[in-house]
C-alpha positions as CSV (number, residue, x, y, z in Angstrom):
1,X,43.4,94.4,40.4
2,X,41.7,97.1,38.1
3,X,39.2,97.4,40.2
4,X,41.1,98.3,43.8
5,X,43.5,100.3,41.4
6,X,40.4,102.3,40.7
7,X,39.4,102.4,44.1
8,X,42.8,103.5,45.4
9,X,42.7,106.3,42.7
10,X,38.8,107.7,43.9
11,X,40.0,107.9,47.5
12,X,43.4,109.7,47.1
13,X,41.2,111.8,44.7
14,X,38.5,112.5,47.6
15,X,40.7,113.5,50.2
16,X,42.2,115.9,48.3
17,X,39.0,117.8,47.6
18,X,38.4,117.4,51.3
19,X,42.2,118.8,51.7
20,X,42.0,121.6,48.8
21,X,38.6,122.8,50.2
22,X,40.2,123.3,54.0
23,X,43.4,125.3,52.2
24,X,40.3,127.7,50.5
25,X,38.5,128.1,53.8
26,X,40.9,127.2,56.7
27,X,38.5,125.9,59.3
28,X,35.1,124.0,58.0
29,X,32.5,121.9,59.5
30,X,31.8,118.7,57.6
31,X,28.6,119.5,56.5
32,X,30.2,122.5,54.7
33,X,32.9,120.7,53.3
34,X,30.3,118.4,51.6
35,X,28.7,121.1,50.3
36,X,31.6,122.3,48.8
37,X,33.0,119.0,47.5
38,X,29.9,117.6,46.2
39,X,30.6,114.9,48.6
40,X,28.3,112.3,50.5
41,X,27.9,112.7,54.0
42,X,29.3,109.3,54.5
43,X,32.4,110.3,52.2
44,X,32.9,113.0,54.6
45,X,33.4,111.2,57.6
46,X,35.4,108.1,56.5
47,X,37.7,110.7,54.9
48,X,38.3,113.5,57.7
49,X,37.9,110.5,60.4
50,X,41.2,108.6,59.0
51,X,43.3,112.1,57.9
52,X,42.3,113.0,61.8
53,X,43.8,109.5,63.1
54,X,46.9,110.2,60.2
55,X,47.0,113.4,61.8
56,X,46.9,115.5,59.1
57,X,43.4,116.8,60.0
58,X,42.3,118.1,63.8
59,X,38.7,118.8,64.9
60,X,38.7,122.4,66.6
61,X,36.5,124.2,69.0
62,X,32.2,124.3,67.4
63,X,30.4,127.3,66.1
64,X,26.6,126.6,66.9
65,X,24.6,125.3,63.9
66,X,22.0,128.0,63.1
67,X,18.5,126.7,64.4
68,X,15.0,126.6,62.8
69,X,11.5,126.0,63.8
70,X,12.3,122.2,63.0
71,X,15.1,121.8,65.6
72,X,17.5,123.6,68.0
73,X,20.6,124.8,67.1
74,X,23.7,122.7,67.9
75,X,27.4,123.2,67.8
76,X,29.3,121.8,64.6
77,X,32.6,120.3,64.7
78,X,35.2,122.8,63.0
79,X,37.8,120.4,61.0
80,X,41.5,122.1,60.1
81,X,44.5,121.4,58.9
82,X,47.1,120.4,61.6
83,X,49.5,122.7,61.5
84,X,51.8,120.1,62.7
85,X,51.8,117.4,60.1
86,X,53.9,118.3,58.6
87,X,56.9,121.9,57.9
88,X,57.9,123.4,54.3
89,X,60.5,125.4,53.3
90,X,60.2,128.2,50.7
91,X,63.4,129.7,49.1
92,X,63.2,132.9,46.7
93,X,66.8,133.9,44.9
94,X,67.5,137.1,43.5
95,X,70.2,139.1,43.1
96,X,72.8,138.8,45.2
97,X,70.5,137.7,48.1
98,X,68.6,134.6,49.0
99,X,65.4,134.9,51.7
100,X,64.2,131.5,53.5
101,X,60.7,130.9,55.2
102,X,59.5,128.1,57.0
103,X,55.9,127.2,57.3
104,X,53.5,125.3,58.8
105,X,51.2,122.8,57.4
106,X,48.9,125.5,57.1
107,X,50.9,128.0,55.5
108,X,51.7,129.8,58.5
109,X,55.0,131.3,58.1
110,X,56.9,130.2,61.8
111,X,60.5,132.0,61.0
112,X,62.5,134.2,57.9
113,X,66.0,134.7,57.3
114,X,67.3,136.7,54.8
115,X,71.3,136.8,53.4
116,X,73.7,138.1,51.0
117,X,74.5,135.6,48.7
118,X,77.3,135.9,45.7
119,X,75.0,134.8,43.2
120,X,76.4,136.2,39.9
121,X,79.8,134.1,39.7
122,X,78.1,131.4,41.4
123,X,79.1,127.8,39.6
124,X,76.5,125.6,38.1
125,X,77.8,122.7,40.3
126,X,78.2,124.4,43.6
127,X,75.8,126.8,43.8
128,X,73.0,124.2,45.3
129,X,75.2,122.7,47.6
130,X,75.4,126.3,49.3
131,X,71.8,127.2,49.5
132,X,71.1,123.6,51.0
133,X,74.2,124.3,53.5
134,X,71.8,127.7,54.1
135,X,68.6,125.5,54.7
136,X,70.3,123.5,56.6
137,X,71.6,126.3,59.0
138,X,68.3,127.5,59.4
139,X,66.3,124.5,60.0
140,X,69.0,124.0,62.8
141,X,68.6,127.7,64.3
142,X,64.7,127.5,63.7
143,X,64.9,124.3,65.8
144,X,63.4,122.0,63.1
145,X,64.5,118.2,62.2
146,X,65.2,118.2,58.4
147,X,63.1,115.2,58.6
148,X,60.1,117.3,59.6
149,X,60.1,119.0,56.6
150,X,58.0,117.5,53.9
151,X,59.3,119.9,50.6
152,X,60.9,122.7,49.5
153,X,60.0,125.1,46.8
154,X,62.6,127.8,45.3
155,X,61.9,130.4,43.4
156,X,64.0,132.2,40.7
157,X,63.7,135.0,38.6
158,X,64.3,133.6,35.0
159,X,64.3,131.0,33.0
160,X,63.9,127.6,35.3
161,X,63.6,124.0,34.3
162,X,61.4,122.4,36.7
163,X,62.1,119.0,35.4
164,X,65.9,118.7,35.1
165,X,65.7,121.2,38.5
166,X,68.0,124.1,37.1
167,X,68.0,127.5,36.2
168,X,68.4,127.9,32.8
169,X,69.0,131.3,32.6
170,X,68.8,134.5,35.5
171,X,70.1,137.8,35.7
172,X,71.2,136.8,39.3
173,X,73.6,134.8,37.5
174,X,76.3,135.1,35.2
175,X,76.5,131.5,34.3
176,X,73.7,129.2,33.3
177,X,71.8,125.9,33.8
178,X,72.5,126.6,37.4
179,X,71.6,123.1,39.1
180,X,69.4,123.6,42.3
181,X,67.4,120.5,43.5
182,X,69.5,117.5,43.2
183,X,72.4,119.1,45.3
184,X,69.6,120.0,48.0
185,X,68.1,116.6,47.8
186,X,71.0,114.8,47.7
187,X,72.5,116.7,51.0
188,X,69.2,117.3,53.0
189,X,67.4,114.1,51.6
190,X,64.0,116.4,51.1
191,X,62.0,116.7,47.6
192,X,62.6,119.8,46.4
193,X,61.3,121.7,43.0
194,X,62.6,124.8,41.7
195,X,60.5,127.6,39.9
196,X,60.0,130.9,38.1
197,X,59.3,133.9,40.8
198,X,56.5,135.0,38.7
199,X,54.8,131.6,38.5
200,X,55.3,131.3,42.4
201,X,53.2,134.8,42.3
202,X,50.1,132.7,40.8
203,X,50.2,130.0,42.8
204,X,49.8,132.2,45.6
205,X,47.0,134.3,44.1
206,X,44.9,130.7,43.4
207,X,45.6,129.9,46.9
208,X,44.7,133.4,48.1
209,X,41.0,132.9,46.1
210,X,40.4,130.2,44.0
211,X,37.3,131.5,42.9
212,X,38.2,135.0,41.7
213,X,42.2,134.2,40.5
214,X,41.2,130.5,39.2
215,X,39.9,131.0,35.9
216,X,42.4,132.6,33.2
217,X,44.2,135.0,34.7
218,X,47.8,136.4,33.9
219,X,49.7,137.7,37.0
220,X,52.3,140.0,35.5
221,X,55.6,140.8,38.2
222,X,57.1,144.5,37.9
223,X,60.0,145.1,39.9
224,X,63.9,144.0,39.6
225,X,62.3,142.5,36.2
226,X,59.2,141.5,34.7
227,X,57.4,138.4,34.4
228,X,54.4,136.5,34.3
229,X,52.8,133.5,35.8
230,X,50.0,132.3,33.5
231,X,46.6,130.4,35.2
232,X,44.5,128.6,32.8
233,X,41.1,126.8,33.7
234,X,42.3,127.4,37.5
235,X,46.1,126.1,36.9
236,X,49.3,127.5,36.7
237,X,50.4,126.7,33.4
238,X,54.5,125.9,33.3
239,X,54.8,124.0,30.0
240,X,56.6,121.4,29.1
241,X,59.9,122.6,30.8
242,X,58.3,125.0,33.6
243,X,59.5,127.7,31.3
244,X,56.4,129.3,30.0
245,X,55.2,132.7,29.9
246,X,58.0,134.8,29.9
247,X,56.3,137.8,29.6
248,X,59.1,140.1,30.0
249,X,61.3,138.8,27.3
250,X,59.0,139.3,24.5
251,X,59.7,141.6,21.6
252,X,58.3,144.9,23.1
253,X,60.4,146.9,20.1
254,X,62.8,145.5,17.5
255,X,66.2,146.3,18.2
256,X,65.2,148.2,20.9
257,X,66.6,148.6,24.4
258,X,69.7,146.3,25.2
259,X,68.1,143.8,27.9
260,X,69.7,141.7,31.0
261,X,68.9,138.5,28.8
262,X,71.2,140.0,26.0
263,X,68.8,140.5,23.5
264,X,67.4,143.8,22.5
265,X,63.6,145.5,22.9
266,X,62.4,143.1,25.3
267,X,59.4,144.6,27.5
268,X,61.6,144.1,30.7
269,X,63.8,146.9,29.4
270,X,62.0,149.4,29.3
271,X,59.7,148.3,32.6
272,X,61.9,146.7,34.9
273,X,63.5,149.1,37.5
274,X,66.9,148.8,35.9
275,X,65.2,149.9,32.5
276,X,63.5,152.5,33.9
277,X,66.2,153.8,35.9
278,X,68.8,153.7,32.4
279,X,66.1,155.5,30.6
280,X,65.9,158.4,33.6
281,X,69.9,159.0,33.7
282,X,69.4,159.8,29.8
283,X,71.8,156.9,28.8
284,X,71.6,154.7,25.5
285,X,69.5,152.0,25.5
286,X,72.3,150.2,23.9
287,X,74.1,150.7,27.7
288,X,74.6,147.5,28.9
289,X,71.8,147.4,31.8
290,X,73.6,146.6,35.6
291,X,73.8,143.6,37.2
292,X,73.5,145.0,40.7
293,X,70.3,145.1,42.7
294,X,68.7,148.9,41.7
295,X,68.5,151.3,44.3
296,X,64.7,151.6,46.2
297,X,65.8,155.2,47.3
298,X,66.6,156.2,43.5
299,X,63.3,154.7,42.7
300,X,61.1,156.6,44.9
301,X,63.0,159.9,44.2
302,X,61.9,159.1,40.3
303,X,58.6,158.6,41.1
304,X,58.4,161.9,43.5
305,X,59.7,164.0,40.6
306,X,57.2,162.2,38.0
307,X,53.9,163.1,40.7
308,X,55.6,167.1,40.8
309,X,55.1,167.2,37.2
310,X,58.5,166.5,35.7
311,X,58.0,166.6,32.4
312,X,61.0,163.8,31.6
313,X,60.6,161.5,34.8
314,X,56.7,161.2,33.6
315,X,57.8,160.3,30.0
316,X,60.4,157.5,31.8
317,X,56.8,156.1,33.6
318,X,55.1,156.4,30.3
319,X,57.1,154.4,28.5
320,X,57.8,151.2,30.9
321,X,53.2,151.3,30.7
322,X,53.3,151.4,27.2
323,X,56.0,148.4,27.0
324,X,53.6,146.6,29.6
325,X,50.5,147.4,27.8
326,X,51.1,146.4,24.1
327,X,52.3,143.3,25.5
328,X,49.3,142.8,27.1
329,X,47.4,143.6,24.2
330,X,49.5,140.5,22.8
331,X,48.2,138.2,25.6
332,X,44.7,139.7,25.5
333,X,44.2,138.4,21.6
334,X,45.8,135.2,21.9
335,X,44.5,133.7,25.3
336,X,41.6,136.3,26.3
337,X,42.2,136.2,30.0
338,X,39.0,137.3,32.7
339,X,41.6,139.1,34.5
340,X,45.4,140.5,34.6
341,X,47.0,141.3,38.1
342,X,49.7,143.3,38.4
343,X,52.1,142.5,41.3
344,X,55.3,143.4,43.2
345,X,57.5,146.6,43.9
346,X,56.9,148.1,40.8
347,X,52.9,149.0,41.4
348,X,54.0,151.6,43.5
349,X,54.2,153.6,40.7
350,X,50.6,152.2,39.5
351,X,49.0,155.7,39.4
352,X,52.1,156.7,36.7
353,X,51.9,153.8,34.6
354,X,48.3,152.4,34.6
355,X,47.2,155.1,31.8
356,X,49.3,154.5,29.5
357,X,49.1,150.7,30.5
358,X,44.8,151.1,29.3
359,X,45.8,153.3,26.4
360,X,48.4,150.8,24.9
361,X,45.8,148.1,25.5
362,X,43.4,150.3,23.5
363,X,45.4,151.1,20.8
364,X,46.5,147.4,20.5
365,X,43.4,145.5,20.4
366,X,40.3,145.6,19.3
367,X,37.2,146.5,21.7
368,X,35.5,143.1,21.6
369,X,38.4,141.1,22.8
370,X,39.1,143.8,25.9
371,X,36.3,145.2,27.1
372,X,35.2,142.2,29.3
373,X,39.0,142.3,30.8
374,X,39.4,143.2,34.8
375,X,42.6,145.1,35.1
376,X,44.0,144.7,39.2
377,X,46.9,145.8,41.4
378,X,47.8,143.3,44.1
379,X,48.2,144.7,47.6
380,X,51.8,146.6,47.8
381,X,53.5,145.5,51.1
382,X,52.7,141.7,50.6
383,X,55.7,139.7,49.6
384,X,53.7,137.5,47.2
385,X,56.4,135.4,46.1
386,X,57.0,133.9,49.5
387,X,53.7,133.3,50.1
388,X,53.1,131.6,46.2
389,X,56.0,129.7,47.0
390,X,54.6,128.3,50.2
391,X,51.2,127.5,48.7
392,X,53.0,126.0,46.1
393,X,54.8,123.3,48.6
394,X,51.4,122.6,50.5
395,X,49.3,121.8,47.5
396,X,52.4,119.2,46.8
397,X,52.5,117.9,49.8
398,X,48.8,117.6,50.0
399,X,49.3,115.8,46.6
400,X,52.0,113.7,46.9
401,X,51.9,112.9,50.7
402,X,48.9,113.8,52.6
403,X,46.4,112.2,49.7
404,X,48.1,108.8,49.6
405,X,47.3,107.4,53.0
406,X,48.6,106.7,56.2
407,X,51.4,104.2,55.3
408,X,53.6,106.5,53.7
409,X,57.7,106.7,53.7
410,X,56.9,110.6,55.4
411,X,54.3,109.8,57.9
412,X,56.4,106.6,58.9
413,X,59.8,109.2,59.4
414,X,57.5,111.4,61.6
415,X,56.6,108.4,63.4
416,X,59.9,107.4,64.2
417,X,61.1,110.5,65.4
418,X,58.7,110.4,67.8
């Protein structure tokens, strides 16, 4: 018994290689994706041969094989993932609104809905059952069978729970321990998992390039707050609760700026727009910060006014990149990440902040532990979250579904249906 356990546990462990090497390079020949797995030859073929039959895998259209003096050149068999096998859903909640994607088994987004949600006096019991009512709706408008749909990932700004499936704590909400999954998987009968926004951000950067975002990197999210989703040795790190590296609600200055989490000097309140905005009217940091979703039109007049040379609007800029970059000074000493990315709405105002970002960083550690650091701006325009959230599903479902075999209870559903 040992022995076929062991057995069992190589295979499902090959074909995911063979999976996690196609979600790096989309469309491979075999002999490539050897290459890249380390792989036999053999290996190779029984592998993609059964995920083909399981459907999971389909062979596309040939490239010719370059040819030398030795032989001709001859077409090789491009392998993919079918983007059929299987659908997931991704879910980001913010503020007052709630934005659904459906994709493909290959990531490809296929439809998007957007909608105003009332999320702040949402109750902790109810509050899932609407957002799986909202799935539901749109599975039914996007023309897709619930039972088509393998998982679905939500992401939350805050704090979230990934094993009891709440959110602990969000300024989208006025309550807490909000729960999320079981009400969707009680009503749609589809495994769901619920997650930090930021977290989502570096799942999606691993699954954009494994290779450059997969050693230890630190993504850090600037926009409607801040936060940070932590890759070590090539995985997102949640911890015990999935409630690690809240970045944003460390102690940026002791009894500092009143923050959306209550306490006071966190680095969110003086980077986040709502920080940045309070700081810009001239109001007390003791202010209670708003609730509401911050205005993209008052932003972009801020950052206008800082680029004409406003003394005051610069000064507003200057302090949300020194909050950022003592606190990444912080990080920098304790974990010695290869790279930080910085990510979301609030790199449009990169060329205001990044000095004082590198001059906080300076002033806060010493040379030895920083100067091997890569400093980077993800591209602006590219809603990261969505797309993290998505990856996040796959590599799931490549896990839990996909890798086990044939003769599982989601392949046997998608047989049925027909």
């Amino acid at each position: 018994m040992r022995e076929k356990a062991d057995i069992d546990a190589m295979r499902r462990q090959n074909r995911l290689l063979v999976l996690g090497a196609l979600r790096q390079h989309s469309v491979m020949a075999r002999i490539e994706i050897g290459r890249l797995t380390g792989l036999s030859a053999a290996t190779i073929t029984s592998i993609t041969a059964n995920l083909i039959s399981e459907g999971i895998l389909e062979e596309l259209n040939g490239r010719m094989e370059p040819s030398s003096p030795q032989r001709r050149g001859r077409p090789l068999v491009q392998i993919g993932i079918n983007p059929k096998a299987a659908h997931v859903v991704a879910v980001k909640i913010s503020i007052s609104g709630m934005e659904l994607a459906l994709a493909d088994a290959r990531g490809v987004i296929l439809s998007r809905h957007a909608s105003r949600i009332a999320t702040y006096d949402a109750m902790p019991r109810s509050f899932g059952t609407a957002v799986a009512g909202e799935i539901a709706t749109f599975l039914s408008r996007s023309r897709v069978a619930s039972r088509r749909v393998a998982r679905i990932n939500v992401a939350v700004q805050g704090v979230a729970d990934s094993q009891a499936g709440t959110v602990i704590w969000s300024p989208a909400f006025r309550n807490r321990n909000i729960a999320v999954v079981e009400p969707i998987q009680h009503m749609l009968g589809i495994p769901c998992s619920v997650g930090n926004d930021a977290n989502m951000i570096a799942e999606g950067m691993i699954g954009m390039d494994q290779e450059r975002y997969g050693g230890t990197t630190a993504m850090v999210f600037l926009g409607y707050g801040v936060g940070m989703g932590l890759v070590i040795d090539g995985q997102v790190y949640h911890g015990p609760t999935g409630a690690a590296a809240e970045f944003g609600h460390m102690n940026h200055l002791p009894n500092g700026a009143l923050c959306r989490c209550g306490r006071r000097g966190c680095v969110e309140a003086y980077a986040a727009d709502y920080g940045i905005l309070r700081l810009a009217k001239g109001e007390a940091d003791t202010v209670p910060p708003t609730f509401d979703a911050v205005s993209e039109e008052d932003l972009l007049t801020l950052e206008a006014r800082a680029r004409a040379g406003d003394q005051h609007a610069s000064t507003v800029y200057a302090r949300a990149g020194e909050a950022i970059g003592f606190g990444l000074a912080r990080l920098i000493a304790l974990l010695n990440p290869g790279r930080i990315v910085l990510a979301g709405p609030g790199t449009r105002a990169m060329d205001l902040i990044e000095p004082h970002i590198k001059t906080a960083i300076d002033d806060g550690v010493v040379d030895e532990l920083r100067r091997n650091v890569e400093i980077e701006a993800a591209p602006i325009g590219t809603d990261m979250i969505t797309k993290g959230t998505i990856d996040s599903a796959l590599r799931q479902v490549d896990r839990e579904v996909f890798a086990q075999g044939a003769m599982t209870k989601f392949q046997l559903q998608l047989e049925e249906a027909g």
